[in-house]
Every structure is written in structure tokens, then in C-alpha cells.
C-alpha positions, 0 to 999 in steps of 0.5 A: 597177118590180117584177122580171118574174114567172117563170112556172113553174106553168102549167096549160097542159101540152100545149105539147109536143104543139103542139110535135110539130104544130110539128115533124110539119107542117115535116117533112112540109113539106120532104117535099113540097117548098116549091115544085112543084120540090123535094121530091117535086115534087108541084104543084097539084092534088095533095092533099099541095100542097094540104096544105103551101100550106094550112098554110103560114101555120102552121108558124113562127108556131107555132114563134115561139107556143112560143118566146114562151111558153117565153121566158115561163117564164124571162124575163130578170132585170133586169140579166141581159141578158149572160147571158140572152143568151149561154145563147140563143146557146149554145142556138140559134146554135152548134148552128145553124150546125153544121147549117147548115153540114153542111147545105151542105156536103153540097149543095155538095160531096157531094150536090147539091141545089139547096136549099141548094148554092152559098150564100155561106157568109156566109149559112150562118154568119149563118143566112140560109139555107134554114129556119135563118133561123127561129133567126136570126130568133128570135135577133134577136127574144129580143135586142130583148124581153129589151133592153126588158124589161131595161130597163124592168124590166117584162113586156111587154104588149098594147101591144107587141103592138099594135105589132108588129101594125101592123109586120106588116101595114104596114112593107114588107119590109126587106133588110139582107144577113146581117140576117132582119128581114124574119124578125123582122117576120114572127115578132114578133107570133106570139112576143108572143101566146104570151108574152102567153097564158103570162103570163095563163093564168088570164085564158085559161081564165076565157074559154075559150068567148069566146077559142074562139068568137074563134079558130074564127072568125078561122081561119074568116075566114082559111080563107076568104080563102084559099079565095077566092084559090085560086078566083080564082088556082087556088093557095093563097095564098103571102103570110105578112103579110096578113090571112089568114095573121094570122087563120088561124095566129093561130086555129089555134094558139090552139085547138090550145093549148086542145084539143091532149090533153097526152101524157106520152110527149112529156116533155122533148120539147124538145131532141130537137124542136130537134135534128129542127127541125136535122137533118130535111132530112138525112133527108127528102132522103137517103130520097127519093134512097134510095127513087127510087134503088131504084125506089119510085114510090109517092108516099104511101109516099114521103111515109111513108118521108120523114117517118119518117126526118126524124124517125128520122135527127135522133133518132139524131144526138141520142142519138149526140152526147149522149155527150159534152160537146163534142158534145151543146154544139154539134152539140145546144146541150145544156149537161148530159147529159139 
């Protein structure tokens, strides 16, 4: 077998831009509030709960899109499984857990908040807790591809995505206490597809007006049968592993890829989008008690004044402890200064 090709020349130059979409929708997200009782307690018919439950099938499965097509770049090395691994974990679990459990710590002990107080601390180690799960479930889904393509010497390609299709719509959810593999199913399939793009770029732009037409039609589809299930039911619908969530995500991120301009001010963007993916809760909620304790009613100046500070708290706690080597290791996950 020939080792696994690196990808180090892409045409593709605006995953930094997807990423801030990434990044501005799950900020804006936990804004609102994942349910009508968190947040901003904004419930139907409000245009902004409108917005988050629309977009709902799009925020991780763009995060995984990227974090397969990163993978892309640097693939394990045929026998490199050890320190492929450990420099992931380095990167995602150390850093994770210490805004896990900051995060809990605060809502338990400081600051109560129903969204993340009086978890078993088990779940907060492990990142079964609140929108950390992403990095656990990631974890677990970089361990089981970069065994397989370790092992097997070889990229993997259209099958295992095939694969992890049907395991997303036909295995049932799987509960396993301290183990996300719901997670792991839920993310797959978005992980291989941008895999999968990096890896046949050139194939990608030789079609471009095919793989448009696709995706405009498959995020058509999607949109549809969620509009169809907001008429019947009056809300949007909640369910990330059905056809609809498939066919919108799936499309949209593709098109976003293709027409998304590249933005040379987002160079090295990376590591500070990780360190807002961390840290954003803590100023989405500290604004939203700020802003009610001195009155602010307005809900478009909440939502403003929210999101800027889960952008603006997260970058200031990046650029405080990338001071020294203990801290930007592991409250940033950051090895050498940037």
C-alpha cells in the first residue's frame, strides 16, 4: 500500500471563513438558547427561534466538515498511530476539560445556571457535558479513522462513507455512560464528506456546476421537509439524524465551501476559533446577567451585546494565557507561542 498522501496545496482557501460561520451560528445559538428556557428564553414565533431551530442541523456538522477536512491535511502516518493521537489529545482533550470544568465550576458554585450546574463531574472530565461533547465526540471519531487508515495503510474513501451513511440513519442511538457515541454517529458522515472534498479537490472544481446543482437541490429538499414539519407541528424540526437534517447540512456547507470569498484577515484563525468554540458560554451568559441586571430589555440589543462578548471574552482569555507555556498548553491547547 502507498502511504496516505498529505494534502498541503489546496485550492480551497476559505475554510477560515466556513469556520467563522461555524463559529458566529454557535455563539449566536447559545445566545438564544437551545431551548424557549435558556438564553434569552426566546420561544416560537420569535424570528431569532425561527433562526437557531433552522440552523440547527448545520452548526456541528460544519464543525466535523472542517475537522475532516483538516484531518485531510495531516493524515496519520503509517505507524504513527501513538503520536498522531496524542498531539490530538494535547490539542482538543486537555484544553476541553479545563473549560469544562471552569464551566461547572461557575454554575454550580458561583453562578448558577441550569445549563451546566450539578453534573456529575465525571461527565464534565470525560466531556459529556453541555457543547463539549463535540470535542469527545471528535476525539473518538479521529481515534476510529486514523486506527483504520493506520492500519490499512490507505486513505479512506466513498465506502466508509457509505458506511457511516447507513449508521446514521438506520442504528438507533446508542447510551454508553461516559461514552458520546451517539455523538460519534451523529458526526461521522459530516467528518468524511470533508475528508473525502480535501482529498479530491481538483475532482470538486472540475464539477463545480454538477456538485452545485446537487447541493442547491438537496438543501432545497431538506428545507422543505423541514418547512412541511413546521406546518404540521408548528415547530421546526429537532431530529439531527433524519433526511432532512442529512440533505440540508450536507448541502449547505458544500455550497458555503464553493461561494464563501476567502478573507486574509481570518489567517490563523484556527486557534482563536477553538479557543471562542471553549470559552463563548462564558460570555454569552455573563452579558445576558450583566445586560438584565442594568435593565436592558431590548432583545436585538441583547442578542448584539451577547454575541459580541462570546466573541470578545473568549479572545481576550486567548491572548491572556498565550503568555506562557503552561498556560496557552492547557487552558488554549496551543504547544508554541503563535
Amino acid at each position: 500500500m502507498q502511504p496516505i498522501p498529505v494534502y498541503g496545496e489546496q485550492r480551497i482557501s476559505n475554510i477560515e471563513t466556513l469556520r467563522l460561520v461555524a463559529v458566529f451560528s454557535l455563539v449566536a445559538y447559545h445566545t438564544i438558547g437551545t431551548t424557549a428556557q435558556s438564553g434569552l428564553e426566546l420561544a416560537y414565533p420569535h424570528p431569532l427561534r425561527y433562526a437557531a431551530d433552522l440552523l440547527i442541523d448545520l452548526r456541528m456538522p460544519m464543525f466535523a466538515f472542517i475537522s475532516g477536512w483538516i484531518y485531510a491535511q495531516r493524515p496519520v502516518a503509517p505507524n504513527g498511530f501513538g503520536g498522531f493521537f496524542l498531539s490530538k489529545a494535547r490539542r482538543l482533550y486537555i484544553p476541553g476539560v479545563v473549560a469544562a470544568v471552569s464551566f461547572w465550576t461557575i454554575s454550580t458554585f458561583i453562578v448558577p445556571d441550569t445549563a451546566g450546574q450539578n453534573a456529575p463531574i465525571v461527565n464534565v472530565v470525560t466531556l459529556t457535558y453541555v457543547h463539549y461533547w463535540f470535542l469527545h465526540a471528535i476525539l473518538i471519531t479521529l481515534l476510529g479513522i486514523s486506527v483504520v487508515e493506520a492500519l490499512w495503510r490507505a486513505p479512506l474513501g466513498p465506502f466508509a462513507l457509505g458506511v457511516s451513511a447507513l449508521i446514521f440513519f438506520l442504528l438507533p442511538g446508542i447510551y454508553i455512560p461516559f461514552l458520546h457515541l451517539n455523538g460519534v454517529l451523529y458526526l461521522a458522515p459530516f467528518f468524511l464528506i470533508g475528508v473525502l472534498i480535501a482529498r479530491q479537490e481538483d475532482l470538486v472544481h472540475q464539477m463545480r456546476t454538477t456538485v452545485v446543482i446537487v447541493s442547491v437541490t438537496a438543501a432545497g429538499i431538506g428545507l422543505a421537509l423541514n418547512m412541511e414539519t413546521l406546518l404540521s407541528t408548528g415547530a421546526m424540526s429537532l431530529d439531527r439524524r433524519d433526511l432532512q437534517s442529512a440533505l440540508l447540512s450536507i448541502g449547505l456547507i458544500i455550497l458555503l465551501l464553493l461561494f464563501l470569498p476567502r478573507l486574509k484577515a481570518l489567517s490563523g484563525f484556527g486557534s482563536i476559533a477553538f479557543t471562542i468554540y471553549l470559552y463563548h458560554v462564558f460570555g454569552t451568559s455573563g452579558m445576558r446577567r450583566a445586560a438584565e441586571a442594568v435593565g436592558i430589555e431590548s432583545i436585538p440589543v441583547m442578542f448584539i451585546l451577547c454575541v459580541a462578548a462570546g466573541f470578545g471574552v473568549p479572545i481576550m482569555i486567548h491572548f491572556l494565557f498565550l503568555q506562557t507555556v503552561t498556560t496557552r498548553t492547557f487552558v488554549l491547547g496551543i504547544r508554541q507561542r503563535l
